[in-house]
C-alpha positions in Angstrom: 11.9 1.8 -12.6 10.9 -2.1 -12.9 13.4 -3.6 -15.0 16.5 -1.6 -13.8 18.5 -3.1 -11.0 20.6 -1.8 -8.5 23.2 -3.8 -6.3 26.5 -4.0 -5.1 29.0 -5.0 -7.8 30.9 -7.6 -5.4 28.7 -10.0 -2.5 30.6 -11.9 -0.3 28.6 -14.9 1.4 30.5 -17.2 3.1 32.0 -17.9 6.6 35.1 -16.0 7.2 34.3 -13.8 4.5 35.4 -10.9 7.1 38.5 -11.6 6.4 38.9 -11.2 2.8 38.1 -6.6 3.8 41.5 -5.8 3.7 42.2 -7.8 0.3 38.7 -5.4 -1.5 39.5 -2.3 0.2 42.8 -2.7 -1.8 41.4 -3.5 -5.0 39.3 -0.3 -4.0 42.4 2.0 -4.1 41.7 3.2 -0.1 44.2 3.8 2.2 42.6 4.8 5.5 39.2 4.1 6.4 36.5 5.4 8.5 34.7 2.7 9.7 31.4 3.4 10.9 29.8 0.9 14.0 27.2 1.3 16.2 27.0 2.6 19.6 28.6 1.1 22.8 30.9 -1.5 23.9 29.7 -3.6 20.6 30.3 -1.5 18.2 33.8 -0.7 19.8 34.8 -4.2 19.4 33.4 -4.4 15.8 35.1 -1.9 14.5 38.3 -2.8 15.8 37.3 -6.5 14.4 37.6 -4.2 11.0 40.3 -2.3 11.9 42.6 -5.3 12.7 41.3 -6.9 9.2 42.7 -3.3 7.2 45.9 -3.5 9.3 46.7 -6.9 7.9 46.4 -5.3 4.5 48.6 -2.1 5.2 45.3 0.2 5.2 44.6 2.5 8.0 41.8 3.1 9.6 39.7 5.0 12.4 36.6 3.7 14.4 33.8 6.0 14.8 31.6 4.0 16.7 29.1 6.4 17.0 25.5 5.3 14.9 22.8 4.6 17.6 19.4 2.9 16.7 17.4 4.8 13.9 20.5 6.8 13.5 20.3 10.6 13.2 21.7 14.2 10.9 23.7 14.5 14.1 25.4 11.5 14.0 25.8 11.7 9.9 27.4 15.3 11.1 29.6 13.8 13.7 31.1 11.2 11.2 31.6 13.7 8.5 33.8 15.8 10.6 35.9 13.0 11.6 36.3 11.5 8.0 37.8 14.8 7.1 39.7 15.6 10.3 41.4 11.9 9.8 41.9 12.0 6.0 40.3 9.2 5.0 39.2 7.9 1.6 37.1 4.4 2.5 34.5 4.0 4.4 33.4 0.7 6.2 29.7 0.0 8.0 30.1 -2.8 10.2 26.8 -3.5 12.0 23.2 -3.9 11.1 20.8 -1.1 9.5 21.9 1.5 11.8 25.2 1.8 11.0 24.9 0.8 7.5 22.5 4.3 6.5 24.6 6.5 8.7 27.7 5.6 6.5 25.5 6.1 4.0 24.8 9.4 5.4 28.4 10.4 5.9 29.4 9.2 2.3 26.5 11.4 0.7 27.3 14.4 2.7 31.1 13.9 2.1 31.0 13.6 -2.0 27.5 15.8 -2.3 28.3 18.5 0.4 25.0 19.8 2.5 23.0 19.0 4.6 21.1 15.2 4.6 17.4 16.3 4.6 17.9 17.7 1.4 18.5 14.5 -0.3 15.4 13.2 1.0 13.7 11.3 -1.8 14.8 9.5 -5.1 17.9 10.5 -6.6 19.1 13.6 -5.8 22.5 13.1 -5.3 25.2 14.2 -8.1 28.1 12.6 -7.0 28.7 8.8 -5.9 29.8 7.6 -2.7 33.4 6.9 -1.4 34.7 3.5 -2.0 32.4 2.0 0.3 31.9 -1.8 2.1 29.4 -2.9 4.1 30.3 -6.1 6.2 26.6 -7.2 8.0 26.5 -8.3 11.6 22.0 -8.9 11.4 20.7 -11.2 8.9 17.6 -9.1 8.4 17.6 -5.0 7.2 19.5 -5.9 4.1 21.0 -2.2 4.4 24.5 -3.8 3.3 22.7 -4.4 -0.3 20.4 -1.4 -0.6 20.1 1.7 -2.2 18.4 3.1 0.3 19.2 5.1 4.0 16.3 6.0 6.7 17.2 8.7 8.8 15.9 10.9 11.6 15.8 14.1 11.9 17.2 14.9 15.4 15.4 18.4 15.9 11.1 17.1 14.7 12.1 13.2 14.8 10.9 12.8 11.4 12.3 9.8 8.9 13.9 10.7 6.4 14.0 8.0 3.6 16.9 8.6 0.6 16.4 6.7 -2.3 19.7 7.1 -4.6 21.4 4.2 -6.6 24.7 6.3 -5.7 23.9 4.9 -2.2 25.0 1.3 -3.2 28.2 -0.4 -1.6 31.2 -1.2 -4.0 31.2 -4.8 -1.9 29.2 -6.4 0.7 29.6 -8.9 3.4 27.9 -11.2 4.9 29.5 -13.8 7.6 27.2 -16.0 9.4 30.2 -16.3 12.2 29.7 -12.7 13.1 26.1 -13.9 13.4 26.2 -16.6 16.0 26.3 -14.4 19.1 23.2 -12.1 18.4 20.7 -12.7 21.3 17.2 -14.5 20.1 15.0 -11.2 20.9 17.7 -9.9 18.1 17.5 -12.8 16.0 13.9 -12.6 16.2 13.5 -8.8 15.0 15.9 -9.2 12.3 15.0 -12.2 10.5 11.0 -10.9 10.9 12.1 -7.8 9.2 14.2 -9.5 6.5 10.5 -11.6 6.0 8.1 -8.3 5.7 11.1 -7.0 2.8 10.7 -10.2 1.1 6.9 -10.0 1.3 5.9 -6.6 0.6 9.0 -6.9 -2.3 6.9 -9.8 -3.8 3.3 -7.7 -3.8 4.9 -4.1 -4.5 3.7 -2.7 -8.0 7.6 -2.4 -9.5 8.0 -6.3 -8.8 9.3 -8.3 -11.6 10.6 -12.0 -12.5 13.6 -11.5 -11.0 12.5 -9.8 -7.9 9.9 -12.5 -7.5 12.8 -14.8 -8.1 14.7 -13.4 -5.1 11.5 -12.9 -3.0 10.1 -15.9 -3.2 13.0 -17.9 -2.1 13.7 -15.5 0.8 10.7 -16.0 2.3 11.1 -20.2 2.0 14.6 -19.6 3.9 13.3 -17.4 6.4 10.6 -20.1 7.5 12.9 -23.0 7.2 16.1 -21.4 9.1 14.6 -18.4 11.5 13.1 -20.6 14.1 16.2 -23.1 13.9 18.8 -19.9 14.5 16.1 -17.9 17.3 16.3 -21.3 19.5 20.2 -22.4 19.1 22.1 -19.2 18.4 25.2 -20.5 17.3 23.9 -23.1 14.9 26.0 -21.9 12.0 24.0 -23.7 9.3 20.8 -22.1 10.2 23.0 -18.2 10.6 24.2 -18.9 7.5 20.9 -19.5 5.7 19.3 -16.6 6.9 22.5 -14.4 5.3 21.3 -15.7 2.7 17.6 -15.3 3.5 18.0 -11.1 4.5 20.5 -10.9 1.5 18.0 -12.0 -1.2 15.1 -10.4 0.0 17.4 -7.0 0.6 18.5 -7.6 -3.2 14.4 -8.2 -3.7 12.9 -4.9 -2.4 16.0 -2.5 -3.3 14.7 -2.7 -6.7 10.7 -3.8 -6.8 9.8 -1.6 -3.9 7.8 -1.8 -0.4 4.5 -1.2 1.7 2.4 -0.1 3.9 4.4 -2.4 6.3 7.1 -0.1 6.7 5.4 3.7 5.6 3.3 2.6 9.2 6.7 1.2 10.7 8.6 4.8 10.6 6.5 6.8 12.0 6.1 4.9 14.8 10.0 4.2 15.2 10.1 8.0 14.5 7.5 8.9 17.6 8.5 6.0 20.4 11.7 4.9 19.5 10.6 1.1 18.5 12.4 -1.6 17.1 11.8 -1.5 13.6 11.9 -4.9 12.7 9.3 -6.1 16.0 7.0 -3.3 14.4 7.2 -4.7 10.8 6.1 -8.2 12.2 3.5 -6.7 14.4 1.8 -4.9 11.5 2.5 -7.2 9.1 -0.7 -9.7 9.2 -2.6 -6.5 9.1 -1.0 -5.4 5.3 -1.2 -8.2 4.2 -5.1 -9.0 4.8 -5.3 -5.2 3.5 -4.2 -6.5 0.0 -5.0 -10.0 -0.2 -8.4 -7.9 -1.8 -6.3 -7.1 -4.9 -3.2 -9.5 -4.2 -5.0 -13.0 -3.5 -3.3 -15.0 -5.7 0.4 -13.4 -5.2 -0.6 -14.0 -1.0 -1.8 -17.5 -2.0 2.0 -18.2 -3.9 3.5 -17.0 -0.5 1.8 -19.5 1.2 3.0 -21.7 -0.6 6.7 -20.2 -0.1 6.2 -20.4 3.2 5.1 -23.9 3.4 1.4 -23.6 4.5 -0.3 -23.5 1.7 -1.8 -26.3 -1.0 -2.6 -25.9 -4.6 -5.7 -27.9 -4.3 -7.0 -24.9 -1.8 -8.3 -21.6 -3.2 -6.6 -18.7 -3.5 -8.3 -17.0 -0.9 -8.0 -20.3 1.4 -4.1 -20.2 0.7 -3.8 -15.9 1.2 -5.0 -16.6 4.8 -2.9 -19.5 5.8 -0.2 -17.0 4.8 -1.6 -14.7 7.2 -2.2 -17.1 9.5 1.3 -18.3 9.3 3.0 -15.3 10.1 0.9 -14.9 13.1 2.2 -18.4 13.9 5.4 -17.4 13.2 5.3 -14.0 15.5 4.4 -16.3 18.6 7.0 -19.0 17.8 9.2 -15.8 18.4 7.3 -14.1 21.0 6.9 -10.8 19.4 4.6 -8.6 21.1 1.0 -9.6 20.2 0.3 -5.7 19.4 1.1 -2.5 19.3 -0.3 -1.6 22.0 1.5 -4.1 23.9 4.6 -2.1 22.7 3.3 1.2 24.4 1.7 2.5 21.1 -1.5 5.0 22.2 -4.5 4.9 20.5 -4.8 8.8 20.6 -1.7 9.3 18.4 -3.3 7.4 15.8 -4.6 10.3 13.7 -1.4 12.1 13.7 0.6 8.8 12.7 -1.3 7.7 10.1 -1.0 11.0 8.4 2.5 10.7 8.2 2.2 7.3 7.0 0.0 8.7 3.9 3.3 10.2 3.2 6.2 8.1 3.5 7.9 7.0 -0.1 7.9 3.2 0.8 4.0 3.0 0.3 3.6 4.5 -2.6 4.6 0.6 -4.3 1.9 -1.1 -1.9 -0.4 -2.8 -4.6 -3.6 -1.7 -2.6 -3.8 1.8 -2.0 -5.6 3.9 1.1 -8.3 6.3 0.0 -8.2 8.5 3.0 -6.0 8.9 6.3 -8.9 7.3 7.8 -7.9 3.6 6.2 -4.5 4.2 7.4 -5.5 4.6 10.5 -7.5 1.4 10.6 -4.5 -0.5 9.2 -2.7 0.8 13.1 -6.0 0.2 14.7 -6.4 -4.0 13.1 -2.7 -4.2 14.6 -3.4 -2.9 18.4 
């Protein structure tokens, strides 16, 4: 509802802030955590990252490192069993969106009971999480902030989205030193994705001052540090601006809402298996020239956040030079020019864009679709 807000009650931003774990999972009474990573040789050494940081604190812990991309029921299943089996009472996501919502996952299932798809939706949860911290390895899902969890169903491939303020972490982190070693293909994804949440947050119907607020200066930081942190990885002043940068605009869309931007992004992570965030930049010019009908003068204003635009141009003038400027943007980054470049077919069209019609994150877009057939043409503008 506009004018509630929903985030964690502690926020760490600050280099080293990995350290200071063990200290808040004190204050939060745990005394052996689950932490949650992603898969491989990555996750491994993340979690132990964590594990050492608990140790120095006298707080056990175990390291399931076990969430793969667009994380799945099975691997919510998997952790649950091993939070129980190991007695634990915290649970720590170290990673970037994947590992965040499958701890989210695990925490729902291990306070609520069941199964996840039947939490599917807003707010039907009874029972809050476990003490819960989310230390952020991506400046871009801002999953560490958000009420919110997408997961796939590992039998149809569906994505489930859970909406539940229960969701939200007791602290999160974000260190821009755990930052500097993401690749620039990574840095490019993430910090595209944190820009659609900040965009589709400022144009969503349940915006208000303060999400505009934290919008609005997400998207400045994204244009003035993302380039700066793709080219020179470990330029710590431009990781730590876009902590900052994902943070806000995670902060932003948790409570005002999304788009069509992402109810066409899960599908098609859902069917092929794609990088979320490259398919939010992809189809983000599209969405955006889609409500710029209704939304000039809010597109025009991100122009101007983004640095292109003039306020002795029209607001029409200004919404495409915000449109233009992401397209700029994309190749600065080399995202794919199109879905199709990413091995999206044309014939699965139809079927995707009737999932899209139904996916919770567009029903805030400010410019609604009349049929499946518009939805469609949103996919088709971005091939």
């Amino acid at each position: 509802m506009p004018g509630t807000y929903y985030m964690p009650g502690v926020n760490l931003i600050h280099r080293g802030a990995l350290q200071d774990v063990g200290a808040w999972a004190s204050n939060l009474g745990g005394t052996k955590a689950l932490i949650v990573a992603s898969m491989g040789s990555t996750g491994q050494e993340q979690g132990r990252m964590v594990a050492d940081v608990l140790e120095r604190s006298s707080i056990a812990s175990v390291v399931y490192a076990g969430a793969g991309p667009n994380p799945t029921d099975a691997m919510v299943v998997t952790g649950v069993q091993l939070y129980g089996d190991e007695h634990c009472d915290l649970l720590v996501a170290i990673g970037g969106g994947s590992a965040m919502d499958c701890a989210k996952g695990i925490g729902l299932i291990v306070t609520n009971g069941g199964t996840v798809d039947q939490y599917e939706g807003e707010n039907k949860a009874s029972r809050r999480l476990p003490p819960f911290i989310t230390v952020n390895t991506t400046a871009g899902t801002g999953s560490e902030v958000t009420s919110v969890a997408v997961l796939t169903d590992s039998r149809t491939h569906h994505k489930m989205t859970i909406k539940d303020w229960r969701l939200t972490a007791d602290v999160s982190v974000n260190d821009a030193q755990l930052m500097v070693s993401m690749p620039p293909a990574l840095t490019a994804a993430t910090g595209m994705d944190a820009l659609s949440h900040a965009i589709e947050a400022y144009v969503a119907t349940n915006a208000t001052a303060l999400t505009d607020s934290l919008a609005y200066e997400a998207i400045t930081l994204v244009c003035q540090w993302l380039p700066r942190a793709f080219d020179k990885g470990d330029d710590i002043a431009a990781r730590h601006g876009m902590c900052n940068a994902a943070f806000l605009a995670g902060l932003a869309f948790n409570n005002s809402g999304l788009g069509y931007v992402h109810a066409l992004s899960h599908p098609l992570t859902g069917k092929y298996g794609l990088p979320h965030g490259v398919l939010n930049a992809v189809l983000l010019p599209a969405v955006m020239r889609w409500n710029s009908v209704l939304v000039g003068s809010r597109m025009a204003k991100i122009a101007v956040a983004m640095g292109v635009g003039h306020p002795w141009r029209t607001d029409r003038e200004n919404a495409e030079k915000a449109i233009a400027g992401v397209e700029d943007l994309n190749r600065r980054l080399r995202i794919p020019p199109g879905l199709s470049a990413m091995g999206v077919r044309e014939a699965d069209l139809p079927e995707l864009a009737e999932q899209a019609m139904e996916e919770l994150v567009g029903k805030t877009n400010p410019r609604q679709v009349a049929s499946a057939e518009q939805m469609q043409r949103l996919y088709l503008d971005s091939m």
